[in-house]
PDB file with SEQRES, HELIX, SHEET and CRYST1 records, atoms N, CA, C and O in Angstrom:
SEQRES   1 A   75  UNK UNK UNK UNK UNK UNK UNK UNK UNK UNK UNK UNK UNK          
SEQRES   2 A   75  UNK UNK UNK UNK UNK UNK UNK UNK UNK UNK UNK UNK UNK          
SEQRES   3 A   75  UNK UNK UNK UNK UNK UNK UNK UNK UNK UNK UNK UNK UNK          
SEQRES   4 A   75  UNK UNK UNK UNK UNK UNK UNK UNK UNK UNK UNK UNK UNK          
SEQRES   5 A   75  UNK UNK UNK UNK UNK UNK UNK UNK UNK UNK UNK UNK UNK          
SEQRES   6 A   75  UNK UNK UNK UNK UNK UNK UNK UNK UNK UNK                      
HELIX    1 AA1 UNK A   55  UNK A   64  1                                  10    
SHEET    1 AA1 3 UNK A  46  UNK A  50  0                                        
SHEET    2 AA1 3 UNK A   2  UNK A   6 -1                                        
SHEET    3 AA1 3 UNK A  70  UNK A  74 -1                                        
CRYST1    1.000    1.000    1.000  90.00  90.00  90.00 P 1           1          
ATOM      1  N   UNK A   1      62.115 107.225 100.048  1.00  0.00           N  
ATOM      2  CA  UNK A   1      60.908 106.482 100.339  1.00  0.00           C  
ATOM      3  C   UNK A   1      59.981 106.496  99.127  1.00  0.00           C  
ATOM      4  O   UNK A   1      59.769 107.483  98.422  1.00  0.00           O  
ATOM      5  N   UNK A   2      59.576 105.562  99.006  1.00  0.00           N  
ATOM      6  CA  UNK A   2      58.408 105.717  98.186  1.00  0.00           C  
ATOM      7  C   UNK A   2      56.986 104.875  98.814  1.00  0.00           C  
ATOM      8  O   UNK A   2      57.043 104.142  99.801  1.00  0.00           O  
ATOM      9  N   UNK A   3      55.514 105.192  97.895  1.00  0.00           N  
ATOM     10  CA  UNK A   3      54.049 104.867  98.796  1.00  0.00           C  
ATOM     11  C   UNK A   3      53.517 103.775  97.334  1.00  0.00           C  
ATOM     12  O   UNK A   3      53.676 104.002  96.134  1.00  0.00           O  
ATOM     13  N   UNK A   4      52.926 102.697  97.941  1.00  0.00           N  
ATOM     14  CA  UNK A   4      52.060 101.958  97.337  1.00  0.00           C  
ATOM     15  C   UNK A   4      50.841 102.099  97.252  1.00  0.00           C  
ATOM     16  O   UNK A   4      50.288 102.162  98.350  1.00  0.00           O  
ATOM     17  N   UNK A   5      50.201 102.175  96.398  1.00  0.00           N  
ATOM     18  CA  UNK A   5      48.054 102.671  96.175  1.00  0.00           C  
ATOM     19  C   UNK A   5      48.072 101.237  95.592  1.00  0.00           C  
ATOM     20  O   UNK A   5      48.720 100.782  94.650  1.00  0.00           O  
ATOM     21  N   UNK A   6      47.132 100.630  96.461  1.00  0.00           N  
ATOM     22  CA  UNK A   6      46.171  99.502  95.929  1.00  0.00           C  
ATOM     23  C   UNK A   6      45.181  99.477  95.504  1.00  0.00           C  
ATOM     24  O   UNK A   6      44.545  99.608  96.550  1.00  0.00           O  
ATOM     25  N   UNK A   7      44.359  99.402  94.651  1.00  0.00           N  
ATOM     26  CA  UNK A   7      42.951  99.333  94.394  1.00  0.00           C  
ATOM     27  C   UNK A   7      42.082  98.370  94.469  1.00  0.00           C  
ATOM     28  O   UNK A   7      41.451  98.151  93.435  1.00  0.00           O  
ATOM     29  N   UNK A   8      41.793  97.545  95.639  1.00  0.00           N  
ATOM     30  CA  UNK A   8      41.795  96.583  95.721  1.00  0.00           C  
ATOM     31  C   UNK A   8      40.295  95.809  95.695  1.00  0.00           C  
ATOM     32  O   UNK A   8      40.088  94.621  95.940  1.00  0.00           O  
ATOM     33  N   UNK A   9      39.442  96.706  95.374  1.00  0.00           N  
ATOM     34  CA  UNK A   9      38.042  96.767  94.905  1.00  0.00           C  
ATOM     35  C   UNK A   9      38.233  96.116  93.437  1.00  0.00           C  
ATOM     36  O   UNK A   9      37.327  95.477  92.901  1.00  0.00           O  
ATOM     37  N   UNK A  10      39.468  96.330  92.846  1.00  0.00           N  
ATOM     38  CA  UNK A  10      39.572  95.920  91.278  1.00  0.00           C  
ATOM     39  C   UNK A  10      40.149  94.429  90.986  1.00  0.00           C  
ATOM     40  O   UNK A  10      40.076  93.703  89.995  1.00  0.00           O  
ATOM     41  N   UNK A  11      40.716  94.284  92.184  1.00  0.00           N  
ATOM     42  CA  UNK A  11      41.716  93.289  92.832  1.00  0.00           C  
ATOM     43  C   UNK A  11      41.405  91.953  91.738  1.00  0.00           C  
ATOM     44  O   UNK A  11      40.180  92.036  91.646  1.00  0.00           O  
ATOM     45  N   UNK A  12      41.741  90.997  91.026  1.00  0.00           N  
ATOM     46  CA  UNK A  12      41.318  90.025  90.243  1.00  0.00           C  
ATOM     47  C   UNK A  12      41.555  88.385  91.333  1.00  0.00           C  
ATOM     48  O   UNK A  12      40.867  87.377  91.499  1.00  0.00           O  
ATOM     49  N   UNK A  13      42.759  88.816  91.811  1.00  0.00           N  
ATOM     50  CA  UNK A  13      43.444  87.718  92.516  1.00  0.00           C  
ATOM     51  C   UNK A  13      44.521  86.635  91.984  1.00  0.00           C  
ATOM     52  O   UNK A  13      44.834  85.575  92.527  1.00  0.00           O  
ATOM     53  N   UNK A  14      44.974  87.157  90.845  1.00  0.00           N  
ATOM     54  CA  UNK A  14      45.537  86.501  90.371  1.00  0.00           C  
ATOM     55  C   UNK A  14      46.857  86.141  90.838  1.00  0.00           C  
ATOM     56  O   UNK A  14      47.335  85.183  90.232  1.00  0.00           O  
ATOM     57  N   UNK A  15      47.642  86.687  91.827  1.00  0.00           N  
ATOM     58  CA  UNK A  15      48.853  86.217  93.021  1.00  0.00           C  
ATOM     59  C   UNK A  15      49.929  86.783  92.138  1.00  0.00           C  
ATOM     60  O   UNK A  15      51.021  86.447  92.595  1.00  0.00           O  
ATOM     61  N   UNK A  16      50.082  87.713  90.751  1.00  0.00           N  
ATOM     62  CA  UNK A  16      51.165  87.668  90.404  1.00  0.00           C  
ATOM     63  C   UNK A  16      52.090  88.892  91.461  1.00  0.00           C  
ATOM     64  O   UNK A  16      53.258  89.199  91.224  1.00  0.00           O  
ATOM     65  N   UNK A  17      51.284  89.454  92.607  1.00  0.00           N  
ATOM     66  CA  UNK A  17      51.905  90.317  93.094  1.00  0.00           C  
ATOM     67  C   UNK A  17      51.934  89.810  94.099  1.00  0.00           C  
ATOM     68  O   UNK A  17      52.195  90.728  94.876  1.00  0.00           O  
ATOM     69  N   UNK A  18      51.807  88.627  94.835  1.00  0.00           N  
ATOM     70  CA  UNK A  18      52.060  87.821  95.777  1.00  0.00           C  
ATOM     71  C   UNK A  18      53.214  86.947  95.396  1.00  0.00           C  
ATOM     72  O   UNK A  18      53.770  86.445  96.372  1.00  0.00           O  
ATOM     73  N   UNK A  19      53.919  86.511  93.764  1.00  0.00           N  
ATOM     74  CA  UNK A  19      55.039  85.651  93.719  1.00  0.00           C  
ATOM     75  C   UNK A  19      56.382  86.776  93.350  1.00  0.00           C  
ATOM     76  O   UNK A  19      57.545  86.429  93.144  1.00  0.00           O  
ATOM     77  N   UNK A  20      55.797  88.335  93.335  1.00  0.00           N  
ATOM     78  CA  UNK A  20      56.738  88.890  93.063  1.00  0.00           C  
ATOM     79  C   UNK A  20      57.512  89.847  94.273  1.00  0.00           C  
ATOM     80  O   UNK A  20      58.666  90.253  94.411  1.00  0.00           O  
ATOM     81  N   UNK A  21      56.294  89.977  95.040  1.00  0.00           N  
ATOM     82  CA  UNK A  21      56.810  90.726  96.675  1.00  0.00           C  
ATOM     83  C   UNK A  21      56.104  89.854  97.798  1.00  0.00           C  
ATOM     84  O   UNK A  21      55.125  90.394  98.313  1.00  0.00           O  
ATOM     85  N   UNK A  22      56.510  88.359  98.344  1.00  0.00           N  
ATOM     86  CA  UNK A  22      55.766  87.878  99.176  1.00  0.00           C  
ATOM     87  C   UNK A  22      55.222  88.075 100.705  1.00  0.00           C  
ATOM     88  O   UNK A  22      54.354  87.660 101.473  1.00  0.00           O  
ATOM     89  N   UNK A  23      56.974  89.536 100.584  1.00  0.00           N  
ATOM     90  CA  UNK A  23      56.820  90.050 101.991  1.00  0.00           C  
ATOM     91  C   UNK A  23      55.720  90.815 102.435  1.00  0.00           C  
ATOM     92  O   UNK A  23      55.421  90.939 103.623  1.00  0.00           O  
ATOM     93  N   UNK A  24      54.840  91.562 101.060  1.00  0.00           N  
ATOM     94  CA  UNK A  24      54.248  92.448 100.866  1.00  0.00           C  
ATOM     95  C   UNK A  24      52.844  92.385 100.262  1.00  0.00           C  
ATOM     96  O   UNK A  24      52.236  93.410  99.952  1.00  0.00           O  
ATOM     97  N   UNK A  25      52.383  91.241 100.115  1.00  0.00           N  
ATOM     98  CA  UNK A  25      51.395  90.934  99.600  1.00  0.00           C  
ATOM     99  C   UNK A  25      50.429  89.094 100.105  1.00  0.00           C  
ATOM    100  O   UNK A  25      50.899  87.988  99.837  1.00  0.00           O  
ATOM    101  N   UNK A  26      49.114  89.340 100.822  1.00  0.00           N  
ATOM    102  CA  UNK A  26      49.337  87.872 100.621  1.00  0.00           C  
ATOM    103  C   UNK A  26      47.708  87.913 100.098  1.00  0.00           C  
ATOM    104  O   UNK A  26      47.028  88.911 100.336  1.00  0.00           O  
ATOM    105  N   UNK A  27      47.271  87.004  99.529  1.00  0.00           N  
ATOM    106  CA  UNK A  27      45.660  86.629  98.933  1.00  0.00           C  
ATOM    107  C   UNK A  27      44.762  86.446 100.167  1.00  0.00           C  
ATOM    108  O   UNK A  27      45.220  85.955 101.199  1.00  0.00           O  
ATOM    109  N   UNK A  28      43.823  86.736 100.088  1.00  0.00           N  
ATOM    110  CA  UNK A  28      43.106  86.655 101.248  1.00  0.00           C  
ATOM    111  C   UNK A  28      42.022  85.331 100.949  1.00  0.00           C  
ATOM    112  O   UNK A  28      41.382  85.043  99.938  1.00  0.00           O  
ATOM    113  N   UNK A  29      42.085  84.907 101.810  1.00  0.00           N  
ATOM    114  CA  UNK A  29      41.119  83.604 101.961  1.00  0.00           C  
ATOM    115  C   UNK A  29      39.848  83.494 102.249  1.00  0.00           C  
ATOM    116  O   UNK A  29      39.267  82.422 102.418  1.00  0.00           O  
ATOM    117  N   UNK A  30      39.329  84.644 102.322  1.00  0.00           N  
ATOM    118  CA  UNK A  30      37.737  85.407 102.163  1.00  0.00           C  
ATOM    119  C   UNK A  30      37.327  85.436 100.777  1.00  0.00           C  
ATOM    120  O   UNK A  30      36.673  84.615 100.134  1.00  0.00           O  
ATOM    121  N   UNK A  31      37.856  86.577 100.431  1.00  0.00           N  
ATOM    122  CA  UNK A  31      37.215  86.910  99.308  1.00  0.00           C  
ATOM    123  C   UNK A  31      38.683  86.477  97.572  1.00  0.00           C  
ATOM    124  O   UNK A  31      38.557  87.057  96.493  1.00  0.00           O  
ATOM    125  N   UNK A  32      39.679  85.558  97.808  1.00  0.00           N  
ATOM    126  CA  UNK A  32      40.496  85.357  96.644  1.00  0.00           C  
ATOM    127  C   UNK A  32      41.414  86.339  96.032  1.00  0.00           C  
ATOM    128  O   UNK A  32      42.291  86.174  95.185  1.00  0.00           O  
ATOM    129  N   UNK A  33      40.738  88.138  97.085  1.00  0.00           N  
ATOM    130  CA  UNK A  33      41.773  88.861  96.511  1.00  0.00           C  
ATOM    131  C   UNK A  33      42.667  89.145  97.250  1.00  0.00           C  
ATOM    132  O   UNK A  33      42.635  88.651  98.377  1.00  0.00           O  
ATOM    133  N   UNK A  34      43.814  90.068  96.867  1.00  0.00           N  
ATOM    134  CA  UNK A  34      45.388  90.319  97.594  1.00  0.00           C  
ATOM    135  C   UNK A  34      44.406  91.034  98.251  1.00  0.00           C  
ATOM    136  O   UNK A  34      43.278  91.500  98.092  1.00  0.00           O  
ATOM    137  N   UNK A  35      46.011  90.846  99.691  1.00  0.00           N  
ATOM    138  CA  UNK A  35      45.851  92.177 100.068  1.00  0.00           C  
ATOM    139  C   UNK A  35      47.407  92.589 100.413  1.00  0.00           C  
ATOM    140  O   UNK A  35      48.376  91.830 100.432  1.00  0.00           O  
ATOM    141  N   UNK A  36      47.369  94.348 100.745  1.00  0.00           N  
ATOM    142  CA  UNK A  36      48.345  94.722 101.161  1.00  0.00           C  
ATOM    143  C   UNK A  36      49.124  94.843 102.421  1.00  0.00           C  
ATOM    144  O   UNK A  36      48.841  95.794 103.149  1.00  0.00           O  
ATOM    145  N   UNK A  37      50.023  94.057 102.773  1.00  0.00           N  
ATOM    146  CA  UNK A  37      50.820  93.904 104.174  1.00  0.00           C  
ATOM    147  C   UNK A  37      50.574  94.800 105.051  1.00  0.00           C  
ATOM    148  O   UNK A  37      49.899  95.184 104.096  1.00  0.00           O  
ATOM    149  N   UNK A  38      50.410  95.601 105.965  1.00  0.00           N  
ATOM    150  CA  UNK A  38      50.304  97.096 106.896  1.00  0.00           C  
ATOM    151  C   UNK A  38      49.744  98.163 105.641  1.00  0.00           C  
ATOM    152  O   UNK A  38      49.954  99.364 105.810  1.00  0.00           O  
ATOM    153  N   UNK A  39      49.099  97.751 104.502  1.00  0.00           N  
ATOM    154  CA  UNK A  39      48.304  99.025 104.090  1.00  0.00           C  
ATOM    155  C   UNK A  39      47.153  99.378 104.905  1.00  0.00           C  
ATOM    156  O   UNK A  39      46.554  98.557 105.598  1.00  0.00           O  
ATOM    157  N   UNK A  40      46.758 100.984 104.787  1.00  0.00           N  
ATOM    158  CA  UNK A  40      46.015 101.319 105.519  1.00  0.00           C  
ATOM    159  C   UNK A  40      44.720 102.561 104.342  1.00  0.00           C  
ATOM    160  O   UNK A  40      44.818 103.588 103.670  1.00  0.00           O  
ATOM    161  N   UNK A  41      43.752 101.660 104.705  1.00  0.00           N  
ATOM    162  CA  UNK A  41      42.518 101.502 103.863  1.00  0.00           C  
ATOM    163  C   UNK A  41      41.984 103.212 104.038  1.00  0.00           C  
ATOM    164  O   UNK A  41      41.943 103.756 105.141  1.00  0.00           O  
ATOM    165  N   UNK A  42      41.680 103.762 103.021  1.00  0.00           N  
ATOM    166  CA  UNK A  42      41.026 105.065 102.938  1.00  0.00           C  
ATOM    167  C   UNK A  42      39.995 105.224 101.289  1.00  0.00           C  
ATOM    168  O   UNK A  42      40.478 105.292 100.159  1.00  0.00           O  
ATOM    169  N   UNK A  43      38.804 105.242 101.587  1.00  0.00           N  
ATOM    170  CA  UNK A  43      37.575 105.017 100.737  1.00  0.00           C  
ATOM    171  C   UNK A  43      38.083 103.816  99.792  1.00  0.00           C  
ATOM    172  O   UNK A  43      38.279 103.988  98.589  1.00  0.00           O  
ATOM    173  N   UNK A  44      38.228 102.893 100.281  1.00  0.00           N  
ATOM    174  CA  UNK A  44      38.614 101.723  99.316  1.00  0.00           C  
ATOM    175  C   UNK A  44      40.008 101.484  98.298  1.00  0.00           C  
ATOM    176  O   UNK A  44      39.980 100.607  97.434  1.00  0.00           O  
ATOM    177  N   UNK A  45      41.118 102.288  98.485  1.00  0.00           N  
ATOM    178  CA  UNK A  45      42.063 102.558  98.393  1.00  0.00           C  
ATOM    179  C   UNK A  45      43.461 102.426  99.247  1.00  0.00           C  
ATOM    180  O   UNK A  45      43.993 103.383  99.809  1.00  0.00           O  
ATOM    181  N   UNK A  46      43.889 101.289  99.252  1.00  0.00           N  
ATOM    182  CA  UNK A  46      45.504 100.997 100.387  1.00  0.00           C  
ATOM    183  C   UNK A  46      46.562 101.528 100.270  1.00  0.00           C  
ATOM    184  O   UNK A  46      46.951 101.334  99.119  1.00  0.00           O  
ATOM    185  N   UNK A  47      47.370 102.194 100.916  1.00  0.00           N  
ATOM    186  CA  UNK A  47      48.376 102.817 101.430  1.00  0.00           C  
ATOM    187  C   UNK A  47      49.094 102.719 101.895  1.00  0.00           C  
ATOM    188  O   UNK A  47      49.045 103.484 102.858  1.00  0.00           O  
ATOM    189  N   UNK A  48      50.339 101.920 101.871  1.00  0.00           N  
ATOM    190  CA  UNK A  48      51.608 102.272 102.334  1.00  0.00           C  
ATOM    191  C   UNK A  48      52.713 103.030 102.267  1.00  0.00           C  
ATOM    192  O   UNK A  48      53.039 103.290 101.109  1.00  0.00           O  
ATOM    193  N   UNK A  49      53.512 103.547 103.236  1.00  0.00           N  
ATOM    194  CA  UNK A  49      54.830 104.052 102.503  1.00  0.00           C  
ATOM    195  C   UNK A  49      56.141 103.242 102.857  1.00  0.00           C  
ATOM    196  O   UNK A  49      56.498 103.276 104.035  1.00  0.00           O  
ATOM    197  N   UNK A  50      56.779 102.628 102.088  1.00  0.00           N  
ATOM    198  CA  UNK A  50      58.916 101.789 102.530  1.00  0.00           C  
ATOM    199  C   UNK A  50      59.253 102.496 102.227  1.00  0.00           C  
ATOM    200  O   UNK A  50      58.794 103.617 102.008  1.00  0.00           O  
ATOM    201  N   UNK A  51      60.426 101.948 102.087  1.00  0.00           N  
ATOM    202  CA  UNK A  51      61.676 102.500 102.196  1.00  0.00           C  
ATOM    203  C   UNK A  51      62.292 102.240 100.759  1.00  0.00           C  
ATOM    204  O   UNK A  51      61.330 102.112 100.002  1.00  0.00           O  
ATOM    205  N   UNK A  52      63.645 102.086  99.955  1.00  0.00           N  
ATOM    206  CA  UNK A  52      63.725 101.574  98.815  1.00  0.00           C  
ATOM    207  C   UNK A  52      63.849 100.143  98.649  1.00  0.00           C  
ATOM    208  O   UNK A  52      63.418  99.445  97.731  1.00  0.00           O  
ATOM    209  N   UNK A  53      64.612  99.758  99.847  1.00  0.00           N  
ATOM    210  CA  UNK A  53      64.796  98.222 100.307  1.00  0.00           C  
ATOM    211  C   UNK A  53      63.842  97.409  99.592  1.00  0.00           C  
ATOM    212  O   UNK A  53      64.260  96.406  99.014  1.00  0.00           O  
ATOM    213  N   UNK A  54      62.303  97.782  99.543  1.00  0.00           N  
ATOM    214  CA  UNK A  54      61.536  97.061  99.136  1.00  0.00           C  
ATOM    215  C   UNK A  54      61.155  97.341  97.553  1.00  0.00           C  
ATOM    216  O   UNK A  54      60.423  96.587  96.911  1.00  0.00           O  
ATOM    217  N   UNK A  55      61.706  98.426  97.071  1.00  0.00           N  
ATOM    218  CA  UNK A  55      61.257  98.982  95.819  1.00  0.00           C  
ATOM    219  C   UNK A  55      61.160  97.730  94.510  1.00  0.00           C  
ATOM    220  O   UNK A  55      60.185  97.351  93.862  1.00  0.00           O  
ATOM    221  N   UNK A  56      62.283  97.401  94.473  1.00  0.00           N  
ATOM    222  CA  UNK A  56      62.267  96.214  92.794  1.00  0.00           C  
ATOM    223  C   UNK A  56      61.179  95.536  93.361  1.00  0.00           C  
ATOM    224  O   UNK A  56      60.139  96.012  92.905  1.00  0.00           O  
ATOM    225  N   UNK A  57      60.975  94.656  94.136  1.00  0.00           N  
ATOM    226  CA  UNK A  57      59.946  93.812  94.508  1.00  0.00           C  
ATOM    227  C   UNK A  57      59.071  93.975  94.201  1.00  0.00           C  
ATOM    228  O   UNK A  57      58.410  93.188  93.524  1.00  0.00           O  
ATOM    229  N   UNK A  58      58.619  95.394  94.694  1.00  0.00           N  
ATOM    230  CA  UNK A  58      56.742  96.105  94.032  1.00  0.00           C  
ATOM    231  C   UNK A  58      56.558  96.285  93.154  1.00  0.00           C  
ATOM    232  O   UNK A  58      55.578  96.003  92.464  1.00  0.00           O  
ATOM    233  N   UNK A  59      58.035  97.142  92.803  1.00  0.00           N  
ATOM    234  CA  UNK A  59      57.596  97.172  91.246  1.00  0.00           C  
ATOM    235  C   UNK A  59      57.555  95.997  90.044  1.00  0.00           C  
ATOM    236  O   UNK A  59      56.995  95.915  88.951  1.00  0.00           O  
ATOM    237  N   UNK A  60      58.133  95.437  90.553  1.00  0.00           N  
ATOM    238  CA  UNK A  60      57.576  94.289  89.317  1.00  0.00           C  
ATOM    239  C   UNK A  60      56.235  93.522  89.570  1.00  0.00           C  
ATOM    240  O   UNK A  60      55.692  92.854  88.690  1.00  0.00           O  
ATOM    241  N   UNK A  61      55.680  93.685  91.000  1.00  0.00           N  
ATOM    242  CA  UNK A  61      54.464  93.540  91.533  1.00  0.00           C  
ATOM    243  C   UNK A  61      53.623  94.153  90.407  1.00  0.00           C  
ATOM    244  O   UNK A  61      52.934  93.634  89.528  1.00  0.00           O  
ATOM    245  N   UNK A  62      53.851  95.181  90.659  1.00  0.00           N  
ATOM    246  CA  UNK A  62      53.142  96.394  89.579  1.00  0.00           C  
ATOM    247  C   UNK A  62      52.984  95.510  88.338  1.00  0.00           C  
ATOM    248  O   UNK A  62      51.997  94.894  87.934  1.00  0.00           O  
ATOM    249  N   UNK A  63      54.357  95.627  87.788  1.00  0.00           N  
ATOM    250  CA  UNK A  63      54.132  95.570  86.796  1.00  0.00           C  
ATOM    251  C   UNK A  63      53.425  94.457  85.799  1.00  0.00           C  
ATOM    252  O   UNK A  63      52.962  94.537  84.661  1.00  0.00           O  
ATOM    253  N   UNK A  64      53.571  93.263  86.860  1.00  0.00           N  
ATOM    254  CA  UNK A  64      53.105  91.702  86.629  1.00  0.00           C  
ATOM    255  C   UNK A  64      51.478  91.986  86.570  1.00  0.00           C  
ATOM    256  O   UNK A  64      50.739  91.268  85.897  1.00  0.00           O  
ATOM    257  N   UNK A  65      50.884  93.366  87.519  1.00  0.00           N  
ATOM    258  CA  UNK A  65      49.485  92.936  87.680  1.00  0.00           C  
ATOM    259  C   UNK A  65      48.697  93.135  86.349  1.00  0.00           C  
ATOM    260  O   UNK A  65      48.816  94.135  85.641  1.00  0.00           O  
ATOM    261  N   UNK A  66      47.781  91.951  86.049  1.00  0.00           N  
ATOM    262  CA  UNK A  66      47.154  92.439  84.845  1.00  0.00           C  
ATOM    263  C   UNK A  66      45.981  93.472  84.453  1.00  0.00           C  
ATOM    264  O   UNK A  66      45.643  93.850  83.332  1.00  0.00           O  
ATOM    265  N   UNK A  67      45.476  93.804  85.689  1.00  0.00           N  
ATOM    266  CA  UNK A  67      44.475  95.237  85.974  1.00  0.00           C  
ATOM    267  C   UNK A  67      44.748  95.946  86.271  1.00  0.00           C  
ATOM    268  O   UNK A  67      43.874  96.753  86.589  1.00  0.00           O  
ATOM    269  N   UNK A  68      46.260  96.365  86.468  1.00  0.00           N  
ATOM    270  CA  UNK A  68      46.874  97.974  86.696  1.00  0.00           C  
ATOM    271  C   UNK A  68      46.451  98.340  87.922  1.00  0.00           C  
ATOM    272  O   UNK A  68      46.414  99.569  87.993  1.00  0.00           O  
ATOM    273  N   UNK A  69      45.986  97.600  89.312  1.00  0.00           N  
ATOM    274  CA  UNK A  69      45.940  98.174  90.075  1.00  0.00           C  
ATOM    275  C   UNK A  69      47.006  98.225  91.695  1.00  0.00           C  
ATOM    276  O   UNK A  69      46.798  98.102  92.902  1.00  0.00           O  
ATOM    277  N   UNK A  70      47.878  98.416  91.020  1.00  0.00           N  
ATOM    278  CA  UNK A  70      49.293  98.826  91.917  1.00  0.00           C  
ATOM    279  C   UNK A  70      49.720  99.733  91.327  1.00  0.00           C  
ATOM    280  O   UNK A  70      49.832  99.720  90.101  1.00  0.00           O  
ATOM    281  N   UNK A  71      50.017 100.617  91.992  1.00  0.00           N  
ATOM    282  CA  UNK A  71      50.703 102.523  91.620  1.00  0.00           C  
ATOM    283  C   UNK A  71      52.035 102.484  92.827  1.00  0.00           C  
ATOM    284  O   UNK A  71      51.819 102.318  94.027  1.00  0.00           O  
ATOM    285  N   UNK A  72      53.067 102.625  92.382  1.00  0.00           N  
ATOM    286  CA  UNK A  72      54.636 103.108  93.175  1.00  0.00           C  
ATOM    287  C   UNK A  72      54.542 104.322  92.747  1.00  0.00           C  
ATOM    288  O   UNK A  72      54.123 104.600  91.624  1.00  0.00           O  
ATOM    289  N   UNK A  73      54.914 105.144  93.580  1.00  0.00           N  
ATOM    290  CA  UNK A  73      54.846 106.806  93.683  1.00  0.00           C  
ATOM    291  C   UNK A  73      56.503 107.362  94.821  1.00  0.00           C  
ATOM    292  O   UNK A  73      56.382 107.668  96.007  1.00  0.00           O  
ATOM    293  N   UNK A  74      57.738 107.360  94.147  1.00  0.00           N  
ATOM    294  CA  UNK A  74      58.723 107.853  94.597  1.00  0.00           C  
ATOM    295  C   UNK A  74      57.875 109.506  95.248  1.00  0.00           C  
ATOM    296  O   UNK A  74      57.143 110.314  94.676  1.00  0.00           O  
ATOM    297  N   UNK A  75      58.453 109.441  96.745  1.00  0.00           N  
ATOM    298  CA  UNK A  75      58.418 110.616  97.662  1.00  0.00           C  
ATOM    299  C   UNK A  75      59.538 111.427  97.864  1.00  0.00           C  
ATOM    300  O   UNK A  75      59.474 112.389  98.629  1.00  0.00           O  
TER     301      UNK A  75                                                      
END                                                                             
């Protein structure tokens, strides 16, 4: 398993982590930024944990974002 940290206070909106995990990410139509699928919000900080199934996906999520705020953390 591994856990996703969003920072989503930093969030820009730029969708590159919405064309790289769509299962897992969608823009919100409020405020322009992502958000995270079943993350679960603690002092402004999102949280999930999958399985590996979903791993390449995020991580290139990650890696596409241009404000560094996606963290993959193998458990």
């Amino acid at each position: 398993m591994f856990q996703i940290l969003f920072h989503r206070k930093k969030c820009i909106g730029c969708n590159a982590c919405v064309e790289a995990a769509p299962e897992r990410w969608r823009v919100s139509k409020k405020d322009g930024r992502c958000n995270l699928i079943d993350g679960k919000e603690k002092k402004g900080i999102y949280k999930v944990m999958l399985s590996f199934d979903e791993y390449e996906q995020n991580l290139e999520a990650a890696n596409n974002c241009p404000v560094k705020v996606i963290q993959l953390t193998e458990l």
